[in-house]
Every structure is written in structure tokens, then in C-alpha cells.
N, C-alpha and C positions, 0 to 999 in steps of 0.2 A: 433763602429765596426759592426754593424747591428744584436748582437747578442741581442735576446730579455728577455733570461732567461741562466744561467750557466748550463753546464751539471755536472752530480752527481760526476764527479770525478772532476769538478774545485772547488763546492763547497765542497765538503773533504778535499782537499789543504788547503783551506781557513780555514776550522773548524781546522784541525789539526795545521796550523800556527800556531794558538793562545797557544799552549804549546811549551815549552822552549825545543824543542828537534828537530834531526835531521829527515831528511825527507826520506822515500826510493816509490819511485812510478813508480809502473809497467806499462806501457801502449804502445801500438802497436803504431807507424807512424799514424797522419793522426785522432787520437781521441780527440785532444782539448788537448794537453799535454803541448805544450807550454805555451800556456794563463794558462792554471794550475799553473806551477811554477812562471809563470810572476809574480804573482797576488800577492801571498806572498814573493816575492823581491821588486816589488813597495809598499807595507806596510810595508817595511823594510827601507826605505830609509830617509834619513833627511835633507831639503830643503835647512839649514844652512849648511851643509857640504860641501865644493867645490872639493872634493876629490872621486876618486875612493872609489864607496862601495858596489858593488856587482859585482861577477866574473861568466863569465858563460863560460865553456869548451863545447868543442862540436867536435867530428872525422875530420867533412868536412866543406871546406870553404861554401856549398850551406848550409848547415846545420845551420853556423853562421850568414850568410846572412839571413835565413827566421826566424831567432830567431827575429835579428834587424827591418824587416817588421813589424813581430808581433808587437814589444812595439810600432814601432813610431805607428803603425795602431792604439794605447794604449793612445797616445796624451796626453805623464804622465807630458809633459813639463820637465822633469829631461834629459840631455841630454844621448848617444847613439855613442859608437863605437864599431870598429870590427877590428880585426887583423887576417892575413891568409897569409897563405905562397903562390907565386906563383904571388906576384907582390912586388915593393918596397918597405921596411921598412921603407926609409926616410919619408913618405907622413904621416906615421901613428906615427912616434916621434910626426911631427908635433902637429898631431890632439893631440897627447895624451898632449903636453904642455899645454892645458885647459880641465883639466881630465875630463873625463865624470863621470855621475853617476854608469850608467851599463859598464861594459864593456866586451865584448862577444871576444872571438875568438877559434883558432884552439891550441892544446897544445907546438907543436915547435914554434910559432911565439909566443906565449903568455909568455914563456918562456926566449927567446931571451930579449923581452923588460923588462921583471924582475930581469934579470940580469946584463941589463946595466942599471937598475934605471931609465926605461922610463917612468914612471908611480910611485905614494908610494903609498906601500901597508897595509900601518899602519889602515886604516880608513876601509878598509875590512870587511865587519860581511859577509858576505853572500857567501856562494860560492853552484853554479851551477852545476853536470857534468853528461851533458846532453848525453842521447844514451852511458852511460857508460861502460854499454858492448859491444859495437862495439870502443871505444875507446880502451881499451883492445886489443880486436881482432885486431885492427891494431897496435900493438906495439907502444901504447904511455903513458905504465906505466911509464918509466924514467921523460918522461915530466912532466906531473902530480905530481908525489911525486916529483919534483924539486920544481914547482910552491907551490907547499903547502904547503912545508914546511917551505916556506919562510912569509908566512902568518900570522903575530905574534895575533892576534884577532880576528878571526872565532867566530861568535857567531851560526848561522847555518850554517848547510849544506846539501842541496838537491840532491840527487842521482835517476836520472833516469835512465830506463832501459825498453827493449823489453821485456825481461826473466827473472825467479827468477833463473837462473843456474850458474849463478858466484857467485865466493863469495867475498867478500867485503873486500880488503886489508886493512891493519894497516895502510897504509901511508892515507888517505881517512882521518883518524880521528873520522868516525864517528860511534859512542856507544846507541846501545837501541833507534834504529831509530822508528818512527811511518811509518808502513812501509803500503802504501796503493796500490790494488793490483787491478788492471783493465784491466789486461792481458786479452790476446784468449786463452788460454790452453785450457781452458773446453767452450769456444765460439766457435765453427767450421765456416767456415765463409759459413755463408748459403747460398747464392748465386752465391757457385764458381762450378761449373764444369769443372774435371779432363780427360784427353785424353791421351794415348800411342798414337805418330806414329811411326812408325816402318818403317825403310827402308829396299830395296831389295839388299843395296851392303854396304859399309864400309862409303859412301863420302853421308856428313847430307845437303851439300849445296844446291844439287837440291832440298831437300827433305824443307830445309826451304823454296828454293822459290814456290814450291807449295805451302803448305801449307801459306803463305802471300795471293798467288793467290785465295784460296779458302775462305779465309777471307776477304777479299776485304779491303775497306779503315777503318776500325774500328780499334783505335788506339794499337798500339802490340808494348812488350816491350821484345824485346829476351836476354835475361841472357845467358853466357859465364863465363866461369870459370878465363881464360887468358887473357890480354890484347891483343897478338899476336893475338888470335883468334877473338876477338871482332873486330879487322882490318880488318883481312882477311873474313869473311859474310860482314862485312858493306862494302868492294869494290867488293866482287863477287856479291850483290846485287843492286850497283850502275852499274854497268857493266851490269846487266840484267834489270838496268832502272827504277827500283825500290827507290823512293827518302827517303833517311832514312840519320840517325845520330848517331855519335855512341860515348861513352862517359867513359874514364876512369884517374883512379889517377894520370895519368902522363902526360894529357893535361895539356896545359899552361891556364892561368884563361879566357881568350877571348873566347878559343877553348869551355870551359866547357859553359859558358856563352852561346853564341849564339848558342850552339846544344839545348842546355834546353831549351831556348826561340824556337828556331823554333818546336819542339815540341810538346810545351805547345800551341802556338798560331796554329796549324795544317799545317805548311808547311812543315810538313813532319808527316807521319801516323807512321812509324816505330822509334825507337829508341835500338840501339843495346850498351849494354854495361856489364862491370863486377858486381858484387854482391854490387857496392857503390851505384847503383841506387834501391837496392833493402829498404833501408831506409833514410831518412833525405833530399830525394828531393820532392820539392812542383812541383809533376807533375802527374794533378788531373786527374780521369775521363780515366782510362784505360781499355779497354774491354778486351784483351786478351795477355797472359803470354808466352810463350815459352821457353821453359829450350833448348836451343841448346846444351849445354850439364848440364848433371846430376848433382844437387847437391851435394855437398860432405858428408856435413851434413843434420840433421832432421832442425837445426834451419834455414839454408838458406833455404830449401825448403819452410817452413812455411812463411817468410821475403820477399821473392821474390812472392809467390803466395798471399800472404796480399796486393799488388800495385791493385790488384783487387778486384771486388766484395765488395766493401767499402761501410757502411753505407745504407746498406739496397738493392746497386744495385745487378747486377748481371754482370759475367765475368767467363773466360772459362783460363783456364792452358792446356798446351800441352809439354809434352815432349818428345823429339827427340830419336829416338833408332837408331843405324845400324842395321844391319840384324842380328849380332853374342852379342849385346849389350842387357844385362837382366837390369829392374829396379832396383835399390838398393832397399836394405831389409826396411829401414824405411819408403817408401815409402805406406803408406796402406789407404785405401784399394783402391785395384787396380783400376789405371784409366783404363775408358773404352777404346776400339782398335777404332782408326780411322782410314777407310780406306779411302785415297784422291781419289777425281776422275782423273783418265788417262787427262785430259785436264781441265785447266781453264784459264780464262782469266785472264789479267794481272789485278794488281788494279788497280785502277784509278788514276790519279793523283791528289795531292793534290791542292784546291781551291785559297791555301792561299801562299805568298812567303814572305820574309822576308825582309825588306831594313835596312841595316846599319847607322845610325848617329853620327856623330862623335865627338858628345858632349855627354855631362851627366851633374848627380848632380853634379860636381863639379863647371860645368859652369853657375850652377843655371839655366839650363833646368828643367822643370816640363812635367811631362804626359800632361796638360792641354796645355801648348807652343805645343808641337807636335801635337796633336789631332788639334788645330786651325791652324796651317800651314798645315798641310793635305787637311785640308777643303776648305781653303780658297786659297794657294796656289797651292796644288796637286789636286783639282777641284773635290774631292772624296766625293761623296756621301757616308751619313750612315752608310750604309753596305757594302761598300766598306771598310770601316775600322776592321781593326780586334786588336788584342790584342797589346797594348804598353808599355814595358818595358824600361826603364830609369836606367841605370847602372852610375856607379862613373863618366865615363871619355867619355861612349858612352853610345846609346840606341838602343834599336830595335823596329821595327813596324810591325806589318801584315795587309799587304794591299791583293786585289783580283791578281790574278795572270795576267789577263785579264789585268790588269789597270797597270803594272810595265813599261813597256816601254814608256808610252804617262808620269804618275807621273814623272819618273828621267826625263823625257822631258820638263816637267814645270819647276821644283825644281833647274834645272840645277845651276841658275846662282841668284838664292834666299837665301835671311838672314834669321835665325832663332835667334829672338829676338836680331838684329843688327850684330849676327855673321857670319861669312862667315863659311858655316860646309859640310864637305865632306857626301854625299847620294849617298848610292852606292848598287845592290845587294846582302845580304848575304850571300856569297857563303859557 
């Protein structure tokens, strides 16, 4: 995995493993949390078992998804599924007929398949439930204490969390945890800087597209309260020409997909969405935050402004006022007053654009197959290439923006690894 040494909180996982008790660990997004609890479910596991025997819960399907990266990135040889609501159940009966070792997913689809016996649960010791407090918060106690109850052999149970502020329900099961605590409470995150802007009338929209404009292409993640309202900036900002993506719980799985990816690969600087983006998405390297509107609570505000200033860097939070609009009380201490300048220029547009494929893993496409058809068919140099993601059923690529009409010009009427596959712009 290119890691050379464990950080202090994987090797505490590990030291505490070694006692016959349950796990409680605190730790922010983005600290090495996953490989933490990975490490003591792959020492848990038994190579004779062909059965399901370790469960890992998790609020959101990107969530389950970068659990699954992590292990295969883990090369444990023990196999690896996922279950999530927001595409077919039938595909994942399948997969489950030769049960994996781990098996990861969302708590209503996880759920579902426990109750039609798509999976035995007998061989079970291990259960996961990752971001447990945002599981909560999204109303998926029912589920959970469904699934666990039904779990007749729990020998561990690992409980992750952002915060120590929940408390830990009876249906959980779990008694005199070793509870290891690597939160920010008392870490302030030292390289963020906080800003009020303030507007001159009630309507925040111009006032976001300034301030975009004064920030030029440095990648900005603006948080909304609504989904309505995450709609409504991301077309008044496409409208003003501004290339952005915007991302919430009731996109279908494609939608969430290909906004993440164009993102993360920079064909687009912006990304607009509700409070799910503010933990459990792998979308690294963000400079600047904007609260388009106010958090409700102390913990989203800390959750939402944690996407930045990560690890040592530095990043800047902004949040949006109307004219008649006071900061909420939790808010301390006061960010400074930015005043925008009467004029600036638009950003720039981004470098980078996205091309669709209409295969994936299932086709037994690999990132290496795309990357050599780029090359060799789409005539792309080096650095013409930018980031490639390989999903179930499709993939995405970031090519230079420059080079998009001459690439689908080659590719047209080409095979990838003897298939005939739709190439087309991600729009």
C-alpha cells in the first residue's frame, strides 16, 4: 500500500486487538481510520471458513465503496463484497452465492439480504459500524438493531465514530469497550482560516458567485443545508458558466458517481452539495469551504470545515451572511469580515474534462486496459492523461480538455480489450 510505517492510532487497534473486548475509536475522516479497523478484522479471519465472517455497516454507499478499495488495496487474498441501495439487488444475491470473507455495505440493503437469507450469518465474529454516528443521524437505528440481532456469534465489535457525544445503544451489544480516542476536540485544525461574507440584500447567489470569482480555480466545496437548494446554486452557477457538480442523497448511483469523479480528477473546481459530503467521501486536497448557508449545529460546522486544511496543509472556510443574517452562537471565535472586490474575473475554466466508458469491473476492464488504449489508441501523451476510475459496469477518465474532440475522433469506431464500448463526454 506504499505505507512505510503505521500511524499511532493503527498501531493502538492493533495492541488493543489482542484483548478479548470490544472496540470504541474515535477519529475524524481522512486519519487512517479505516486501515485501523481493517487490520484487526483481517487477524480475525480463518482461511478454512468459506462463509461470511466479518460485517462492516457504513451510512453511505461512497463510504462502502472506499472501505472495499482500502482492503482489496490490502491484497488479504480473502475475498470482498458490497451491498447499497440505488442499483439492483439481484447482481449482489449473485455475488453473495460464494460468500465473501468481509462483507461491507449500507444498513437498509444489508438488511434486506439478512432477511431473505442471502448470506448465513452463523460464522459472523466480527462486526464493524463504521461513522456510527452519522448512521444515527441518518435514521438507521431500525436497521442495525434488525441486522444484529440476528447475529447469533459476535465475538467482536468495533464502533467507529467522529465524536464522543452519542451514546451507545443496548441493541449494539457492546459492554466495557477499550475505547481509543484520536479525535479534534482539543486539535484545532491549524491551518484553517475562517471568513464572514456578508451581503448588501437577502439573495446569497450573487454573493456566492463572487466570491468563486475571487477564489479563482482552487478547488471549493460549498455545503447547503437542502437538497432544493443545492440545485438551485449549482444551476444559477452553471447559468453564470461556472463548471461545478453538485451531489446529494437522492441522486441515483451513476449521478453520485460521475460528479465525484469529475471532481476528484479536476474537471470541475467546484462541487456543491448537503452535509453527506461533509464525511465518508474520498475527495482529497480541498482548499477552500463555503457554508452557503449556516450550519445548524457545532458538530456540522466542525465536519464540513475538517474537508480542509488536512494533515498539515492549509485551507480557508467562508461563510455566507445576508445583510439581516447574524452567525450562530456556536460559531467562536469570530471569523474575520471579508470584503469582496466590486469586480473580478471569472475562474478559469477547468483543464481537465471527463470521458465516459461503458464498461467496468464487471467486464474485467482494469485501469491498466484504459490507460493503454488512451495511449496507443487516443494518441495521448503522458500528461494528457489525468485520473482513471473503473466502476462495476462503467469507468471514467480525465483527459486535457484540449484533446476531447480529436480522442472521441480516434476511439470512435475502436475495441477495448475486443469489446465494442460506448465513449462518450461526461456530461
Amino acid at each position: 500500500m506504499g505505507i512505510e510505517t503505521l500511524n499511532a492510532m493503527q498501531v493502538a487497534t492493533l495492541d488493543a486487538n489482542e484483548k478479548e473486548k470490544d472496540m470504541i475509536l474515535l477519529s475524524p475522516t481522512g486519519s487512517g481510520k479505516t486501515l485501523a479497523y481493517l487490520l484487526p478484522v483481517l487477524m480475525s479471519l480463518n482461511p478454512e471458513c468459506a462463509k461470511v465472517q466479518a460485517l462492516i455497516l457504513a451510512p453511505s454507499r461512497e463510504l462502502a465503496q472506499q472501505i472495499e478499495q482500502v482492503w482489496r488495496s490490502m491484497s488479504t487474498g480473502f475475498k470482498v463484497n458490497t451491498c447499497f441501495g440505488g442499483r439492483p439487488s439481484n447482481g449482489e444475491k449473485r455475488d453473495l452465492a460464494v460468500p465473501p470473507a468481509v462483507l461491507i455495505g449500507t444498513p437498509g440493503r444489508l438488511q434486506d439480504h439478512v432477511e431473505r437469507g442471502n448470506f448465513d450469518v452463523t460464522d459472523i465474529k466480527v462486526l464493524v459500524l463504521d461513522e456510527f454516528d452519522k448512521s444515527l443521524e441518518m435514521g438507521f437505528t431500525e436497521q442495525m438493531e434488525a441486522i444484529i440481532s440476528r447475529i447469533p456469534n459476535l465475538k467482536k465489535r468495533i464502533l467507529t465514530s467522529a465524536t464522543d457525544a452519542v451514546s451507545i445503544p443496548a441493541f449494539t451489544g457492546i459492554q466495557n469497550p477499550i475505547k481509543l480516542d484520536y479525535s479534534e476536540k482539543d486539535n484545532k485544525l491549524k491551518g484553517l482560516k475562517t471568513f464572514q461574507v456578508k451581503g448588501k440584500n437577502n439573495d446569497k447567489m450573487d454573493l456566492v458567485y463572487q466570491l468563486l470569482c475571487y477564489l479563482g480555480n482552487d478547488s471549493t466545496l460549498i455545503f447547503c443545508n437542502q437538497r432544493e437548494t443545492v440545485e438551485k446554486v449549482s444551476a444559477y452557477l452553471a447559468e453564470r458558466r461556472v463548471a461545478n457538480e453538485f451531489f446529494h442523497g437522492k441522486l441515483e448511483q451513476p449521478d453520485r458517481e460521475r460528479a465525484l469523479s469529475k471532481f476528484r480528477n479536476g474537471s470541475c473546481n467546484v462541487f456543491i452539495s448537503t452535509d453527506l459530503a461533509s464525511r465518508g467521501l474520498d475527495i482529497p486536497e480541498i482548499k477552500n469551504i463555503i457554508h452557503f448557508d449556516a450550519p445548524v449545529r457545532v458538530d456540522e460546522y466542525v465536519h464540513r470545515n475538517g474537508r480542509t486544511a488536512r494533515m498539515e496543509a492549509e485551507g480557508s472556510a467562508f461563510l455566507l451572511l445576508t445583510e439581516k443574517e447574524e452567525l450562530p452562537e456556536f460559531i467562536t471565535p469570530q471569523p474575520v469580515v471579508l470584503a469582496l472586490p466590486a469586480l473580478a474575473s471569472m475562474p478559469p475554466k477547468p483543464e481537465w474534462a471527463t470521458l465516459y466508458i461503458g464498461k467496468g469491473k464487471k467486464d474485467k476492464l482494469s485501469k491498466m486496459d484504459i490507460v493503454g488504449f488512451m495511449f496507443k489508441k487516443g494518441q495521448l501523451a503522458k500528461d494528457e492523461l489525468g485520473m482513471v476510475e473503473v466502476k462495476e459496469y462503467y469507468s471514467f477518465v480525465a483527459i486535457k480538455v484540449s484533446k476531447v474532440n480529436e480522442v472521441l475522433r480516434l476511439v470512435a469506431n475502436e475495441k477495448i480489450k475486443n469489446m465494442k464500448v460506448r465513449i462518450e463526454l461526461a456530461e
